[in-house]
C-alpha positions, 0 to 999 in steps of 0.5 A: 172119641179118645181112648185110654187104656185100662189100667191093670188090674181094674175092670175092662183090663186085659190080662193073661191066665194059663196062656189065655187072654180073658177080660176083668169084669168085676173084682171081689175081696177088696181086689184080691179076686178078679171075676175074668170072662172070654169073650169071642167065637167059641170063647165063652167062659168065666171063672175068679183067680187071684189078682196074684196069679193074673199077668197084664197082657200089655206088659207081655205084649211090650216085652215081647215075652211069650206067656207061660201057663200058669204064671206065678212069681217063682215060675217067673223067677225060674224063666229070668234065670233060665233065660240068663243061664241060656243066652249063649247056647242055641241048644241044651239036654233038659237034663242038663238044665234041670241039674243046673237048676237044682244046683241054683236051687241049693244055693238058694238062687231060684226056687224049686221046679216042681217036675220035668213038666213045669220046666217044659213049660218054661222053655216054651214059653221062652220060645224054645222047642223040643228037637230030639233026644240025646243020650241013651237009657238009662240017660235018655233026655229031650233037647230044646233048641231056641225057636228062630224068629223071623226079623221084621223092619 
């Protein structure tokens, strides 16, 4: 039997929500509302979400990208210049990075993170991880180092 793949955002697409892989069923208000379901072992669940805020899992398969809870389009934006602004480092103080980005909000760049958590969330899922402190207090901020990834052939 021949298999295509399902286009997205129609019924029977796989998509991304806060990090999750769930499944269309059935949209509502001419396509703006998904009904998404979890299927599986201990997966259950079903709610409506914007078609907006929904990312096609097989564009974050493709790109390798890791995907973001709660993925919208700033946040989006914000993750692309984060990970422009740090292609060269290996290390970087969430201070620091928050100021660069304040600073690239100013100038009207990027939009505004919302809190020290929203920019947390961008650096995992840009695959970086929280590996000490630097500083002290008053001045104390966590650093993240890129997550080394294993090279397959």
């Amino acid at each position: 039997m021949l298999h295509a793949p399902i286009e997205f955002p129609f019924p029977g697409s796989v998509v991304l929500s806060k990090g999750l892989r769930w499944t269309i069923r059935q949209l509502f208000d001419n396509g703006a509302t998904a009904l998404i379901v979890r299927e599986g072992a201990g997966a259950q669940g079903r709610r409506r979400e914007p078609v907006a805020d929904l990312v096609d899992a097989n564009l974050v398969d493709g790109d390798g990208v890791l995907a973001v809870k709660g993925v919208g389009r700033d946040t989006k934006r914000l993750a692309l210049h984060v990970a422009h602004h740090l292609r060269d480092r290996n290390e970087v103080a969430l201070r620091d990075l928050g100021h660069h980005l304040a600073a690239a909000h100013a100038a009207g760049d990027v939009p505004r993170i919302r809190d020290n958590y929203h920019l947390v969330e961008i650096m995992r899922g840009l695959g970086w991880h929280k590996h000490g402190y630097a500083g002290a207090e008053p001045n104390r901020s966590p650093v993240y180092r890129r997550t080394a990834k294993a090279v397959s052939e």
